[in-house]
Backbone as CSV, one residue per row, in Angstrom:
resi,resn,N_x,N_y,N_z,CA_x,CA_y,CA_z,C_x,C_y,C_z
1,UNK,81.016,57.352,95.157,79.898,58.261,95.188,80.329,59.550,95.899
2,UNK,80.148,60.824,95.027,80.789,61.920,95.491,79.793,62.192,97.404
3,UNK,80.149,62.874,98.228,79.465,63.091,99.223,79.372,64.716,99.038
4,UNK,77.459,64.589,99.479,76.525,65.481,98.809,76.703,66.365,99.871
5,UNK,76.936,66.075,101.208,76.963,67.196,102.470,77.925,68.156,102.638
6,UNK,79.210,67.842,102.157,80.131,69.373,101.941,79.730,69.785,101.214
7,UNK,80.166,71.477,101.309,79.967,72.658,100.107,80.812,72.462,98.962
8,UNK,80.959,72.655,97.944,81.269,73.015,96.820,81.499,74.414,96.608
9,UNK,82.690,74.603,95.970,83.128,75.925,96.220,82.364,77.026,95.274
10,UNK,81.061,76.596,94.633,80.449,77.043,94.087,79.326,77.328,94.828
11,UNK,78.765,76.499,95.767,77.947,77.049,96.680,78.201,77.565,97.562
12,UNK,79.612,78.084,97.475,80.030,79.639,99.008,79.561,80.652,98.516
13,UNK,79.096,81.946,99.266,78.877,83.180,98.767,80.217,83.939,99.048
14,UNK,80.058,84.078,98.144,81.560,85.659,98.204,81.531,86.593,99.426
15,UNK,82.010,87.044,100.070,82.287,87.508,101.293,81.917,89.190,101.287
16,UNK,80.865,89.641,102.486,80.330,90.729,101.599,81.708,92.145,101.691
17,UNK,80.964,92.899,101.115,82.070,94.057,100.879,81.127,94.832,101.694
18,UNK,82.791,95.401,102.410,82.908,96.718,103.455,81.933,98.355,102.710
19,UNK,81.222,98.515,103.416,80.346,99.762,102.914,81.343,100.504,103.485
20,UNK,82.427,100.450,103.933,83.347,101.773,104.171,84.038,101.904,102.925
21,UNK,84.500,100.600,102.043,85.018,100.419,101.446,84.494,101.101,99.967
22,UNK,83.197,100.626,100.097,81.993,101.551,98.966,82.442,103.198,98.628
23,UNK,82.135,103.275,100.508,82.043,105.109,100.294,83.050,105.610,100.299
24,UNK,84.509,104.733,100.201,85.703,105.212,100.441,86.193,105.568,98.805
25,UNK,85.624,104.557,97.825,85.485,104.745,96.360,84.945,105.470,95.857
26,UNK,83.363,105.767,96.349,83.085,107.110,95.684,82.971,107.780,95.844
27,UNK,83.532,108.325,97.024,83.526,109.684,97.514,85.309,110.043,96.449
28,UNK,86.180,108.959,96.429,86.985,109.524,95.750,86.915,110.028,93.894
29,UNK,86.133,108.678,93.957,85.880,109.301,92.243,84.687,110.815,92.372
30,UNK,84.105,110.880,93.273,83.089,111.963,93.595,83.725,113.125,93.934
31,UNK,84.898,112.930,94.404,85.878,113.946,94.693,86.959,114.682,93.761
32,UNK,86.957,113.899,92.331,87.563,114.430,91.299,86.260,115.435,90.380
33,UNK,85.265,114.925,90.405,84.066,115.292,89.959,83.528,116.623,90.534
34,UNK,82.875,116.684,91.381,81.655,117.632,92.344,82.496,118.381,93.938
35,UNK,83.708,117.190,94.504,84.017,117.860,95.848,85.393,117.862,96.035
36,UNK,85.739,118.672,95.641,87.622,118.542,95.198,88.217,117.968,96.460
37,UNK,87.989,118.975,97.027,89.113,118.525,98.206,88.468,118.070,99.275
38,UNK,86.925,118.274,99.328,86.638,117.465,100.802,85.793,116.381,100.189
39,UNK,86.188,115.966,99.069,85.615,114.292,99.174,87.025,113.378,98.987
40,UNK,88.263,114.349,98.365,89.117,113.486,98.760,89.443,112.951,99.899
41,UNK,89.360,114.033,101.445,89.599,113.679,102.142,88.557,112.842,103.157
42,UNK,87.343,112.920,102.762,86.502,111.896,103.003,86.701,110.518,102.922
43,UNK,87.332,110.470,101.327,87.838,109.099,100.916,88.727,108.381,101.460
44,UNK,90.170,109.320,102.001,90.935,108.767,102.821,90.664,108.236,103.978
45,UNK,90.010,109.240,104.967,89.582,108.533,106.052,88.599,107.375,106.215
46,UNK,87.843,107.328,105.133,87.309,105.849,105.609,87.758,104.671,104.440
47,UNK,88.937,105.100,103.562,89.570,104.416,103.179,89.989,103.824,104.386
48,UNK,90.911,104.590,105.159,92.068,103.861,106.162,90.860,103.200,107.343
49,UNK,89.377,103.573,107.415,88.640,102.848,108.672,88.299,101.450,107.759
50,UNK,88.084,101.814,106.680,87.389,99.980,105.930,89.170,98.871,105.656
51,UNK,89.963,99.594,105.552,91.557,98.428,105.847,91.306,97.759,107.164
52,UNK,91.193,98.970,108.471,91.252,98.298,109.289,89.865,97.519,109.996
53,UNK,88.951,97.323,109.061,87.704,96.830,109.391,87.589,95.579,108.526
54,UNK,88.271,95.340,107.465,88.030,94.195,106.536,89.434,93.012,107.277
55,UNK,90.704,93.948,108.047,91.795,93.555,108.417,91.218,93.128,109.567
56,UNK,90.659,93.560,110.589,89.848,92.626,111.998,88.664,91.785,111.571
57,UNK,87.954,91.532,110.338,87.199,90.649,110.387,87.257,89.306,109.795
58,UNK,89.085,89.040,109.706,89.511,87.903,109.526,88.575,87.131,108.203
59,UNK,88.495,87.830,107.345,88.021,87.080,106.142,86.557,87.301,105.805
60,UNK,86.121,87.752,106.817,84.530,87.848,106.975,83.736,89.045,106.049
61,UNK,84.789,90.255,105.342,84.753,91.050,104.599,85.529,90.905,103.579
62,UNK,84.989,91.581,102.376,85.836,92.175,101.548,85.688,93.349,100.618
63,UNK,86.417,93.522,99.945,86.871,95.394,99.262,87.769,95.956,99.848
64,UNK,88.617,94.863,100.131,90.232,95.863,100.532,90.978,96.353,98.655
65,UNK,90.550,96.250,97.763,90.928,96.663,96.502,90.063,97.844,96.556
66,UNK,89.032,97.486,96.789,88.219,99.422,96.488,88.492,100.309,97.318
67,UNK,89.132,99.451,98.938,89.546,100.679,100.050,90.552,101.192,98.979
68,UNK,91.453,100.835,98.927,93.383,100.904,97.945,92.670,102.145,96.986
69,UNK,92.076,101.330,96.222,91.444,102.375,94.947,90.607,104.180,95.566
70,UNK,90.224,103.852,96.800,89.591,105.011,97.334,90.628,105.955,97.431
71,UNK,91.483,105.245,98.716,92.561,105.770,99.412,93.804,106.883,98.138
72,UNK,93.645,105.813,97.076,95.268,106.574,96.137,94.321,107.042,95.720
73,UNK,92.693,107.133,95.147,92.172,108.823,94.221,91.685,109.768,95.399
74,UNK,91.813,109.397,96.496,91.713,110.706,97.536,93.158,111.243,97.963
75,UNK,93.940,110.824,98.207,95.579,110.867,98.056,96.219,111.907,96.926
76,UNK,95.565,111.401,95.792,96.152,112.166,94.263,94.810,113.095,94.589
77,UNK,94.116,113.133,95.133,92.997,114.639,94.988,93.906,115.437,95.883
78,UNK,94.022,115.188,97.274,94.483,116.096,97.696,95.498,116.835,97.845
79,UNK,96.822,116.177,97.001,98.168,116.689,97.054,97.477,117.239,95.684
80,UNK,97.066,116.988,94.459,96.380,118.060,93.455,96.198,119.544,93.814
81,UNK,95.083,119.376,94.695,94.520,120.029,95.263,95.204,121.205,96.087
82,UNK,96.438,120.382,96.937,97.213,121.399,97.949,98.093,121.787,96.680
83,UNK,98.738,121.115,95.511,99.292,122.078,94.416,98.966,123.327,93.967
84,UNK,97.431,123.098,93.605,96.591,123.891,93.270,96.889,125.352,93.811
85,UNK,96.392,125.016,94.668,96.347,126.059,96.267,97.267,127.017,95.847
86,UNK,99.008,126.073,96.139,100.228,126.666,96.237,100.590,128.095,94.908
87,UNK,99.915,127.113,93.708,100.103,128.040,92.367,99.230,129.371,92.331
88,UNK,98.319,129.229,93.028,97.376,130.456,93.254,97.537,131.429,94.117
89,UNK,98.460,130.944,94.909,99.391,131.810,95.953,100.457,132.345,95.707
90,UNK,101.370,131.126,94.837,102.892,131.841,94.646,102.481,132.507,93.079
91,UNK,101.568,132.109,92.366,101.946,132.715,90.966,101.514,134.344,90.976
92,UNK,100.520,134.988,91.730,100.719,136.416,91.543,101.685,137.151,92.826
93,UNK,102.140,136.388,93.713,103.203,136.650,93.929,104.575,136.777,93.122
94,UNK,104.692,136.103,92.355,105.848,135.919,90.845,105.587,137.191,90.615
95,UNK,104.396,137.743,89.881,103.961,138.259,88.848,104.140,139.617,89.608
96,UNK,103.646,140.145,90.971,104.310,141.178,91.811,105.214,141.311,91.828
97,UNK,106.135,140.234,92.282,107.758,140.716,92.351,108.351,140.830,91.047
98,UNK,107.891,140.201,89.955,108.645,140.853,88.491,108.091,142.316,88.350
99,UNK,106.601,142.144,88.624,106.543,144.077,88.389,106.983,145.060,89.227
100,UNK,107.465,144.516,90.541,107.828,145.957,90.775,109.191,146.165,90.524
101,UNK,110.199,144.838,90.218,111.331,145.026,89.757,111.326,145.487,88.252
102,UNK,110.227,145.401,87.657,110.428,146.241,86.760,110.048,147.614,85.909
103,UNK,109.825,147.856,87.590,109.201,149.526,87.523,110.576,150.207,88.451
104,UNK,111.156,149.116,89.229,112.785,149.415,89.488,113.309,150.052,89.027
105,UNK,113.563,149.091,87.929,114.468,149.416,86.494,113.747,150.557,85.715
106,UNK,112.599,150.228,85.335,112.580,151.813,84.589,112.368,152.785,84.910
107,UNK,112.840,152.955,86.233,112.214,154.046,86.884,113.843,154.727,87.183
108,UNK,114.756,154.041,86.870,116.171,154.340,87.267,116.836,155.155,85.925
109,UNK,116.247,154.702,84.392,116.661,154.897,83.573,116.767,156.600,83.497
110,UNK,116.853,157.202,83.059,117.250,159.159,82.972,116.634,159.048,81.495
């Protein structure tokens, strides 16, 4: 006769998920969308607070996959983002230094 007083691993509840872990997800997908660069970096930081909050509660949490998932689309927002930046800085810089080298040159011609 099976014994009725242990659980069955069907009557455990799943272990709840980290609300850091929540807002660490959509602030990153929210951050490709509506807040470029400051929801990526939203995402990171409480990406890295819900690791170490699901990591001290010894099992008692979970959504260390949605922290991960927060963390790398706030990660890829913001090196995007600091690309971004860089091309908007160096490219009419390019575009200056070819023109005045080439008002250089034709300005040398006779």
């Amino acid at each position: 006769m099976p014994d009725l007083e242990s659980p069955t691993p069907q009557d455990e509840a799943p272990a709840p998920t980290s609300t850091l872990s929540l807002t660490s997800l959509m602030m990153g997908i929210l951050g490709w969308i509506f807040l470029p660069v400051v929801g990526g970096i939203i995402a990171i930081i409480t990406g890295h607070l819900a690791k170490k909050e699901i990591r001290q509660s010894d099992g008692l949490l979970g959504g260390d996959g949605l922290a991960t998932a927060g963390l790398v689309l706030g990660y890829a927002n913001l090196v995007l983002g600091l690309c971004g930046c860089l091309l908007l800085l160096l490219v009419p810089a390019l575009f200056a230094g070819v023109w005045s080298l080439g008002n250089g040159i034709f300005n040398t011609i006779p």
